[in-house]
FISE-124282 format. One record per residue: residue number from 1; residue in one letter; x, y, z of N, C-alpha, C in turn. Coordinates in pm, 1 decimal. Layout:
residues N
+-----+----+----------+----------+----------+----------+----------+----------+----------+----------+----------+
|   i | aa |       nx |       ny |       nz |      cax |      cay |      caz |       cx |       cy |       cz |
+-----+----+----------+----------+----------+----------+----------+----------+----------+----------+----------+
| NUM |  A |        X |        Y |        Z |        X |        Y |        Z |        X |        Y |        Z |
...
+-----+----+----------+----------+----------+----------+----------+----------+----------+----------+----------+
END
This chain:
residues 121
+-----+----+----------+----------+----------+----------+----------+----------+----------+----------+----------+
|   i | aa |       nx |       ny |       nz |      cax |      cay |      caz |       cx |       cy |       cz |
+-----+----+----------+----------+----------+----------+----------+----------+----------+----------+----------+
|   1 |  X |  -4859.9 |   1572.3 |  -3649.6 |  -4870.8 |   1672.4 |  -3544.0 |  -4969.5 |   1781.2 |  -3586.0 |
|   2 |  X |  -5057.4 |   1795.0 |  -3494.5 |  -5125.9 |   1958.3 |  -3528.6 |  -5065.0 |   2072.2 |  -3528.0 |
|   3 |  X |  -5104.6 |   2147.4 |  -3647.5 |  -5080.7 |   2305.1 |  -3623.1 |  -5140.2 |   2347.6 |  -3570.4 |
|   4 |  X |  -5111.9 |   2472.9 |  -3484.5 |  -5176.7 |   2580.4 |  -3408.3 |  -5277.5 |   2657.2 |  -3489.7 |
|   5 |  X |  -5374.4 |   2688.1 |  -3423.6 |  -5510.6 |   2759.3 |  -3496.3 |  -5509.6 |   2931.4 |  -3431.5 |
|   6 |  X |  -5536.9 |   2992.4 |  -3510.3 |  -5587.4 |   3117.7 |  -3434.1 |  -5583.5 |   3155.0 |  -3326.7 |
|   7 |  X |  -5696.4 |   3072.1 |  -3276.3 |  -5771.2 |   3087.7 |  -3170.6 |  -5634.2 |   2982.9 |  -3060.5 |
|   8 |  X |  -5563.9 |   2936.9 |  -3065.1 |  -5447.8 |   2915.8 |  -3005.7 |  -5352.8 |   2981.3 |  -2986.3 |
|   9 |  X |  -5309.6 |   3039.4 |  -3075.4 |  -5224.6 |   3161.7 |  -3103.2 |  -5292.4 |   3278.8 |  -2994.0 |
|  10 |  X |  -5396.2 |   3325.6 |  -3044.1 |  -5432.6 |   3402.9 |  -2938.5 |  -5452.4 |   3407.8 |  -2803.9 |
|  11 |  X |  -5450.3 |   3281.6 |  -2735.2 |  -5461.7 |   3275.5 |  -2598.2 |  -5339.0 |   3266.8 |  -2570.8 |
|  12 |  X |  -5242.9 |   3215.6 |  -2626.5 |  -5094.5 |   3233.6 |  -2606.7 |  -5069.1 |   3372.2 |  -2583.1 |
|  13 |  X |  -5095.8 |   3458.2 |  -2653.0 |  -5053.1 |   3638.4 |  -2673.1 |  -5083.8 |   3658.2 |  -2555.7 |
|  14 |  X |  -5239.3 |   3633.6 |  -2526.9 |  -5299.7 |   3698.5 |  -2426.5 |  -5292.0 |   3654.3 |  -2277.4 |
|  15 |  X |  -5195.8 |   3531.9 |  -2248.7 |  -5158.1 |   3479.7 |  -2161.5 |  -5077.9 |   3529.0 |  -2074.6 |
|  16 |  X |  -5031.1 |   3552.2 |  -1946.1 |  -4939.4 |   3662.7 |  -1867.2 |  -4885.9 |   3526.6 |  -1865.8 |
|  17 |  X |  -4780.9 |   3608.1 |  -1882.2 |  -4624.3 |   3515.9 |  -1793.0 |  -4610.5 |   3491.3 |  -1628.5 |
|  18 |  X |  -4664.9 |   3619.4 |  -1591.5 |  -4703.9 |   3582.6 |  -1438.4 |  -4785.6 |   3435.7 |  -1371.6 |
|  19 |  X |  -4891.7 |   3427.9 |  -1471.6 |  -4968.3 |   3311.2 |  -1426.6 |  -4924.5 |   3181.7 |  -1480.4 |
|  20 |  X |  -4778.1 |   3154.3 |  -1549.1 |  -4739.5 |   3034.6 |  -1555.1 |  -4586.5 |   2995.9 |  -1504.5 |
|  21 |  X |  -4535.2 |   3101.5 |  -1483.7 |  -4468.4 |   3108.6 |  -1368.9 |  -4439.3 |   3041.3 |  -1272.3 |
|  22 |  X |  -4583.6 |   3045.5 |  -1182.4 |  -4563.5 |   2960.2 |  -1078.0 |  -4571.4 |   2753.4 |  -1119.0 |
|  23 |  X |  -4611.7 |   2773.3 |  -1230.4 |  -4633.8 |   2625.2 |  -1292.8 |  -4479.8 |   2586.9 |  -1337.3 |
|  24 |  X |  -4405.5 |   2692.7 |  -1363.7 |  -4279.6 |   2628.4 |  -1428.4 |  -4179.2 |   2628.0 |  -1243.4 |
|  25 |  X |  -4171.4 |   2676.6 |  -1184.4 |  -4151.7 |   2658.5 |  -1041.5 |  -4149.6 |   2544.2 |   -993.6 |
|  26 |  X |  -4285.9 |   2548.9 |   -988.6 |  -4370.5 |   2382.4 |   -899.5 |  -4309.6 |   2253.9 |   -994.1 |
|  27 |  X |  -4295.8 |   2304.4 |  -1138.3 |  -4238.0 |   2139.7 |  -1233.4 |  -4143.2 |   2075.6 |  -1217.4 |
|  28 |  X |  -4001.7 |   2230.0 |  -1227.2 |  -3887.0 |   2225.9 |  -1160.4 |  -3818.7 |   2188.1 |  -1030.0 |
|  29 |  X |  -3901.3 |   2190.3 |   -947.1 |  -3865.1 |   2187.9 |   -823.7 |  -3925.0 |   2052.1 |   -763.0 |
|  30 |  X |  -4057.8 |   1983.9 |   -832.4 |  -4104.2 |   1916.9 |   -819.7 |  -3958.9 |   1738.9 |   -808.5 |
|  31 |  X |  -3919.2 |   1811.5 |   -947.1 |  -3815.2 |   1680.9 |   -994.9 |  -3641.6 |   1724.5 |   -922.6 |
|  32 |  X |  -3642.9 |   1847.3 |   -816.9 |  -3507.2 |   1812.6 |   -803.0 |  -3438.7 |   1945.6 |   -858.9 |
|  33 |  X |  -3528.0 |   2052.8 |   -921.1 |  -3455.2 |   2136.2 |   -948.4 |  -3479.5 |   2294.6 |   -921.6 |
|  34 |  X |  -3387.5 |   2377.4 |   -907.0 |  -3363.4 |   2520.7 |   -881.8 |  -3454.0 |   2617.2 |   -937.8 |
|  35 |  X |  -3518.9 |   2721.6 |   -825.2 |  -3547.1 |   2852.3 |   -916.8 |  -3417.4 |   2910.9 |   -947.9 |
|  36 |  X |  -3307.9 |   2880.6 |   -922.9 |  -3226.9 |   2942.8 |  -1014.3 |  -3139.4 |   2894.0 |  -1120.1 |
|  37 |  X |  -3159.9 |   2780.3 |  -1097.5 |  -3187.3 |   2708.3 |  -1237.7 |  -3247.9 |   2704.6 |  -1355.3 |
|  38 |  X |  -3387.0 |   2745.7 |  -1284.9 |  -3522.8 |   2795.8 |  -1405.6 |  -3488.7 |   2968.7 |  -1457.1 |
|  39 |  X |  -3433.4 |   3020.5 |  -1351.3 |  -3400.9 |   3183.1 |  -1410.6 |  -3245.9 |   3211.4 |  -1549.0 |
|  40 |  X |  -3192.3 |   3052.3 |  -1493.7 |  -3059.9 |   3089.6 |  -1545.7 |  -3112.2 |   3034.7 |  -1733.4 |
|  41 |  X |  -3237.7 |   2968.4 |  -1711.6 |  -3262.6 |   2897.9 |  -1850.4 |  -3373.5 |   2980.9 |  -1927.4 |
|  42 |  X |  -3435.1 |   3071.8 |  -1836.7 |  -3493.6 |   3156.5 |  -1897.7 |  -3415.4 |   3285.9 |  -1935.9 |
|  43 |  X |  -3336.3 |   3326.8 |  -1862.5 |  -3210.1 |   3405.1 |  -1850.8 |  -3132.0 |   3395.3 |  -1992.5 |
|  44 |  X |  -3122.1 |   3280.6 |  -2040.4 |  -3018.8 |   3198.8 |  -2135.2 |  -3120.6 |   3253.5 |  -2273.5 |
|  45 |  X |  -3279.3 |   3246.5 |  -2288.6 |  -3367.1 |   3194.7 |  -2384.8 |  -3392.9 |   3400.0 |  -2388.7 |
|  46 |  X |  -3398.4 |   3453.8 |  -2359.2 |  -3483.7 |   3576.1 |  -2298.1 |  -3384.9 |   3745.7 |  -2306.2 |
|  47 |  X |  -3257.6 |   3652.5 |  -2254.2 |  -3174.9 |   3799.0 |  -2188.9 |  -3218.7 |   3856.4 |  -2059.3 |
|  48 |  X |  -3314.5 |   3806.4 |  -1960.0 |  -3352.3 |   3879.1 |  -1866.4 |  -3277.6 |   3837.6 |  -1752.2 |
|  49 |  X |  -3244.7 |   3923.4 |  -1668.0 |  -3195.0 |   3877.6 |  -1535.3 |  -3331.8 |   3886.3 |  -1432.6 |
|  50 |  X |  -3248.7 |   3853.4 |  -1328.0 |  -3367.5 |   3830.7 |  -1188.4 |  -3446.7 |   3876.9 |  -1194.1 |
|  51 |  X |  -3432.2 |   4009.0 |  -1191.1 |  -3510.4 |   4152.9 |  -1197.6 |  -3575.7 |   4212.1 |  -1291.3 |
|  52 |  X |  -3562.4 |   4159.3 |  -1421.6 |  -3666.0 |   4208.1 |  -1503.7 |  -3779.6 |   4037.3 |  -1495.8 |
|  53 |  X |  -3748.1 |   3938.3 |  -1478.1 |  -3786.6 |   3832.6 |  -1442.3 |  -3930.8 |   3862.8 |  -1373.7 |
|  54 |  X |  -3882.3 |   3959.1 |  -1243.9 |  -4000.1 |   3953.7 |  -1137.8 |  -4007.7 |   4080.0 |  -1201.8 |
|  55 |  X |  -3981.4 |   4179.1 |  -1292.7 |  -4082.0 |   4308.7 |  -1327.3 |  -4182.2 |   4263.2 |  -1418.0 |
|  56 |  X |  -4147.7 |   4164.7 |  -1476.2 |  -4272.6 |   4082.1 |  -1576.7 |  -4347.5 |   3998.8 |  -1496.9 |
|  57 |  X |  -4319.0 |   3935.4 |  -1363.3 |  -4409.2 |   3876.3 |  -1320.7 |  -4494.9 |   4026.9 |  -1231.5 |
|  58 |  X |  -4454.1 |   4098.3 |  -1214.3 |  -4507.1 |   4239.8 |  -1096.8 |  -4605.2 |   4293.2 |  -1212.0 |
|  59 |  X |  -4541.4 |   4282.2 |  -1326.3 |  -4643.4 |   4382.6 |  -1421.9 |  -4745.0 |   4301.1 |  -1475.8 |
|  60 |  X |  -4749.7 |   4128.1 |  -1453.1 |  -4858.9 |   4074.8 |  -1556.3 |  -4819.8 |   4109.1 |  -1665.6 |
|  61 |  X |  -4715.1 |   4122.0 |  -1731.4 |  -4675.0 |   4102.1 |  -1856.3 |  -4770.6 |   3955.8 |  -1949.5 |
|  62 |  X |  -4834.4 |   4021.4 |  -2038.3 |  -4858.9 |   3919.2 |  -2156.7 |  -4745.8 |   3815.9 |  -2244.8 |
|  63 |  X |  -4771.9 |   3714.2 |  -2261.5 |  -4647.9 |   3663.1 |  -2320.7 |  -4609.3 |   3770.1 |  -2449.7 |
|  64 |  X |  -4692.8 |   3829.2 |  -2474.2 |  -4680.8 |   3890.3 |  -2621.2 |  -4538.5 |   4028.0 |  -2554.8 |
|  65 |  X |  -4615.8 |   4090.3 |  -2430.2 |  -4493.4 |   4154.8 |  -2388.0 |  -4384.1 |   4124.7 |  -2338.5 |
|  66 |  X |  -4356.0 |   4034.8 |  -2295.5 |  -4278.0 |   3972.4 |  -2240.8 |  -4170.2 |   3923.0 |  -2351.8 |
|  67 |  X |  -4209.3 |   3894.3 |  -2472.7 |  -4105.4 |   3820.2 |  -2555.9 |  -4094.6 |   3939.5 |  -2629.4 |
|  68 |  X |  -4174.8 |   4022.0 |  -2664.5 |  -4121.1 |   4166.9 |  -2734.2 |  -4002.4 |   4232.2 |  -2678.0 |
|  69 |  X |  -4004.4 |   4231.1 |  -2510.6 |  -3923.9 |   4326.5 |  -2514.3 |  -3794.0 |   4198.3 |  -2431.1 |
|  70 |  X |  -3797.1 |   4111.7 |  -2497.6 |  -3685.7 |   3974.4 |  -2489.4 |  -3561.2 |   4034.6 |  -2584.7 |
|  71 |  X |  -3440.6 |   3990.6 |  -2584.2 |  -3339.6 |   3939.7 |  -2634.1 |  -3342.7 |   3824.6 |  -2672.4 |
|  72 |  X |  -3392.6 |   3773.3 |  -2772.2 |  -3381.1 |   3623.4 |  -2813.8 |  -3257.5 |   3572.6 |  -2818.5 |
|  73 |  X |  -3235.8 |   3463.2 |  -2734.1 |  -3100.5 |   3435.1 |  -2798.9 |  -3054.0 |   3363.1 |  -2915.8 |
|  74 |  X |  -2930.7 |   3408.8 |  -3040.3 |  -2972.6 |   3354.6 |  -3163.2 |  -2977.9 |   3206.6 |  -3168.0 |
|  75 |  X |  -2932.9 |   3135.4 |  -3029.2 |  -2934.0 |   3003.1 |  -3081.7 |  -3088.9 |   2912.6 |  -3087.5 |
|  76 |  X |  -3175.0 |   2955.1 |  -3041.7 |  -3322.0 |   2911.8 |  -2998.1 |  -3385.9 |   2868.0 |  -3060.4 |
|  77 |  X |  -3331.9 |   2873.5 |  -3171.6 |  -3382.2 |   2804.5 |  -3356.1 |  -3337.4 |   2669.1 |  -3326.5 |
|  78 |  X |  -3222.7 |   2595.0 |  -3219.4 |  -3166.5 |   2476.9 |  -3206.6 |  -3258.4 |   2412.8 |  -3117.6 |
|  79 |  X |  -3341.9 |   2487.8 |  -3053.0 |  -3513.8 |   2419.2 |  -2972.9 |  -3541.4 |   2357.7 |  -3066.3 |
|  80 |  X |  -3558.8 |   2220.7 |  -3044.0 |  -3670.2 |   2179.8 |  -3172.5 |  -3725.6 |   1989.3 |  -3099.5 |
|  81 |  X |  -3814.4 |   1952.4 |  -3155.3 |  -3905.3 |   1855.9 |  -3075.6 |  -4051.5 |   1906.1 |  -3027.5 |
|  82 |  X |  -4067.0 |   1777.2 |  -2965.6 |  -4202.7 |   1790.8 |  -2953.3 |  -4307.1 |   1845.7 |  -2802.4 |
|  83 |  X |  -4356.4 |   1956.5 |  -2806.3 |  -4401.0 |   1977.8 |  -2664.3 |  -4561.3 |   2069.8 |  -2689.6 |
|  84 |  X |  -4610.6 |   2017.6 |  -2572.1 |  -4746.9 |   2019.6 |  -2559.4 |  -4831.7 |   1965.9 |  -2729.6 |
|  85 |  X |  -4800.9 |   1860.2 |  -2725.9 |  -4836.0 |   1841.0 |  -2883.0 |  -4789.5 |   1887.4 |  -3025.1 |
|  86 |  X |  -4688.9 |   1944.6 |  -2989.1 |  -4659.6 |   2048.8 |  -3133.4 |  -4520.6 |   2068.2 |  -3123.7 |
|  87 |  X |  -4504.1 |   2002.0 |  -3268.3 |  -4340.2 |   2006.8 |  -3300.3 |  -4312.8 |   2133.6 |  -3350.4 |
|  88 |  X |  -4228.7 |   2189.1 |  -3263.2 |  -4138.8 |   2316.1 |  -3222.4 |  -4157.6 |   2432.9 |  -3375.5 |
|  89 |  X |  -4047.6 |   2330.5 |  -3416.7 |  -3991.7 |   2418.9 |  -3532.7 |  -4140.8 |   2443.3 |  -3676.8 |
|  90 |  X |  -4233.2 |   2379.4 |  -3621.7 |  -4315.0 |   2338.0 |  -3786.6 |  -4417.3 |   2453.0 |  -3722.6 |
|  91 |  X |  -4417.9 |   2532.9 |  -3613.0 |  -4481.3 |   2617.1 |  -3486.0 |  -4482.2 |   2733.5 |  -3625.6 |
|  92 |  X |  -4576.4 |   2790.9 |  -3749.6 |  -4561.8 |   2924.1 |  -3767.9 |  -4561.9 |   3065.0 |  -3712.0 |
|  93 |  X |  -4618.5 |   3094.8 |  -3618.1 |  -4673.8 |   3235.0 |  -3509.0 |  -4474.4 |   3221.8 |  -3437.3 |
|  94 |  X |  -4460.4 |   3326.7 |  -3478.1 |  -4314.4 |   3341.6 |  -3380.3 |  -4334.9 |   3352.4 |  -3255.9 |
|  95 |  X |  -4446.5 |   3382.0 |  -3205.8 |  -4503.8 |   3432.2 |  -3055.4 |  -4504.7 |   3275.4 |  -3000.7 |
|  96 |  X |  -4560.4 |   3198.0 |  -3050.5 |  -4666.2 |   3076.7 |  -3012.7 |  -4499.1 |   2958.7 |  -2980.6 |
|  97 |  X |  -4443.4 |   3008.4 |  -3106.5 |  -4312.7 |   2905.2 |  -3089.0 |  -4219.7 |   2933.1 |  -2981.9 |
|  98 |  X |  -4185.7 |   3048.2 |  -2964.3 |  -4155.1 |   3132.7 |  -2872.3 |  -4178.5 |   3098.2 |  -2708.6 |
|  99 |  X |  -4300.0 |   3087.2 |  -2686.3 |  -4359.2 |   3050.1 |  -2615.5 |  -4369.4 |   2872.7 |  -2572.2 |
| 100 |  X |  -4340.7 |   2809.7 |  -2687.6 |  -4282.2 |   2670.7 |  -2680.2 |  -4108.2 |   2628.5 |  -2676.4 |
| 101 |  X |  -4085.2 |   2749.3 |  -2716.6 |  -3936.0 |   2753.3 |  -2700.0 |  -3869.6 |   2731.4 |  -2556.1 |
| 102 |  X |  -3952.2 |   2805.9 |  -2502.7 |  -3985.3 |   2838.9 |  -2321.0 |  -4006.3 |   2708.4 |  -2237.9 |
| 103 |  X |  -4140.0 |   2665.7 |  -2290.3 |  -4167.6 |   2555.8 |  -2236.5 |  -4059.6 |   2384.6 |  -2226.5 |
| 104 |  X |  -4033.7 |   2387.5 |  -2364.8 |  -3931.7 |   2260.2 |  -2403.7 |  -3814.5 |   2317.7 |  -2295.5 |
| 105 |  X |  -3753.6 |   2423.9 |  -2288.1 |  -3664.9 |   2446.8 |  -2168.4 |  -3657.2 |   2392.5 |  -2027.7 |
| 106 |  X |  -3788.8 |   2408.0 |  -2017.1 |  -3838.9 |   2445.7 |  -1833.5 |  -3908.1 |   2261.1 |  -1815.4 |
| 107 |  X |  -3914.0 |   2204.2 |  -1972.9 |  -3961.5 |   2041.9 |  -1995.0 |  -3787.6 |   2002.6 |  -1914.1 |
| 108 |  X |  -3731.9 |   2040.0 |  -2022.8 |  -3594.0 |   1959.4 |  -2013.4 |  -3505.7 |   1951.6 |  -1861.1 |
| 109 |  X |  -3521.2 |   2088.6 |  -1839.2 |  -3505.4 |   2116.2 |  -1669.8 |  -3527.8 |   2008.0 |  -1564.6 |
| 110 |  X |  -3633.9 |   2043.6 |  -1574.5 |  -3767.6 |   1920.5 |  -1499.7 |  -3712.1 |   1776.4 |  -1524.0 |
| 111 |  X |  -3663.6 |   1713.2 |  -1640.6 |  -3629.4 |   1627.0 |  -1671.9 |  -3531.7 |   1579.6 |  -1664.0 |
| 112 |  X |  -3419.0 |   1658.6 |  -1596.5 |  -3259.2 |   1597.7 |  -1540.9 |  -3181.6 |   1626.1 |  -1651.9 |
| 113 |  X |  -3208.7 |   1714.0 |  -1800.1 |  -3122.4 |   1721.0 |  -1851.1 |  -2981.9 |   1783.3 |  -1797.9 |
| 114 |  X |  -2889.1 |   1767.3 |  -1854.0 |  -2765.7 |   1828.6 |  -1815.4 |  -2772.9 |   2002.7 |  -1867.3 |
| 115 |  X |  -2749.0 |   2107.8 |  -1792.9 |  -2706.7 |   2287.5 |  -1841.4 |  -2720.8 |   2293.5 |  -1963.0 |
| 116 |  X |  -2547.6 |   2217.5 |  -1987.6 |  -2495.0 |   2208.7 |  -2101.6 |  -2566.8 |   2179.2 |  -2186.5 |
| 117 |  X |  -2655.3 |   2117.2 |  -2231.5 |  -2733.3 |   2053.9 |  -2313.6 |  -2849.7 |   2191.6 |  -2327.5 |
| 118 |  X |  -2893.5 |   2186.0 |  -2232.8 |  -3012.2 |   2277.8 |  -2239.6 |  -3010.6 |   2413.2 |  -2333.1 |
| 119 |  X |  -2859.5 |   2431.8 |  -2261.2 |  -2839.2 |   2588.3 |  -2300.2 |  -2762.0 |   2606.0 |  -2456.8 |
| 120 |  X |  -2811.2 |   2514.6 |  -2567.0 |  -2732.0 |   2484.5 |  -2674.4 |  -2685.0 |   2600.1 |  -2712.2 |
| 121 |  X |  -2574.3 |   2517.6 |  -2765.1 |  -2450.3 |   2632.6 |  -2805.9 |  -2328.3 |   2746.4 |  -2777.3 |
+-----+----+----------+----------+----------+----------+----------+----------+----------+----------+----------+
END
């Protein structure tokens, strides 16, 4: 598997959460599943409810802001596998993994996993 470079890392930071948003929406919904499904799993990963949800999408929040001012939840270290090319846990940049932490979620969603499963622990 490749590691992340710099110059990966950095477009991650500099990436708004607003503009992928609508991509995790369209994935979800594509296969059968809920925006409130997708809020309750970002909700789960994040600490955010509805409303800070859409104040990060209203503000163009950077992923970098967006996970700063997150509640991680402690179990998120139990994310682990492979997404967009890059196995999870071997991810050094806490931002970048973070940010894949997210994604493998909104994968699994999309994918018919069961809540329970998703929301380990």
């Amino acid at each position: 598997m490749p590691t992340t470079t710099p110059e990966h890392d950095e477009r991650i930071r500099a990436m708004t959460f607003a503009s992928v948003y609508p991509h995790y929406v369209a994935k979800v919904e594509r296969k059968g599943r809920t925006v409130e499904e997708l809020h309750r799993v970002i909700a789960w990963l994040t600490g955010y409810d509805d409303a800070a949800i859409a104040a990060h999408i209203d503000a163009k929040s950077t992923f970098e802001a967006f996970f700063d001012e997150a509640a991680l939840n402690p179990n998120a270290s139990l994310i682990t596998g492979v997404i967009c090319g890059y196995r999870i846990e071997e991810i050094g940049t806490p931002l970048t993994r973070q940010c894949r932490y997210l994604d493998k979620l909104v994968d699994e969603l999309a994918k018919g996993r069961k809540m329970e499963k998703i929301l380990r622990g």
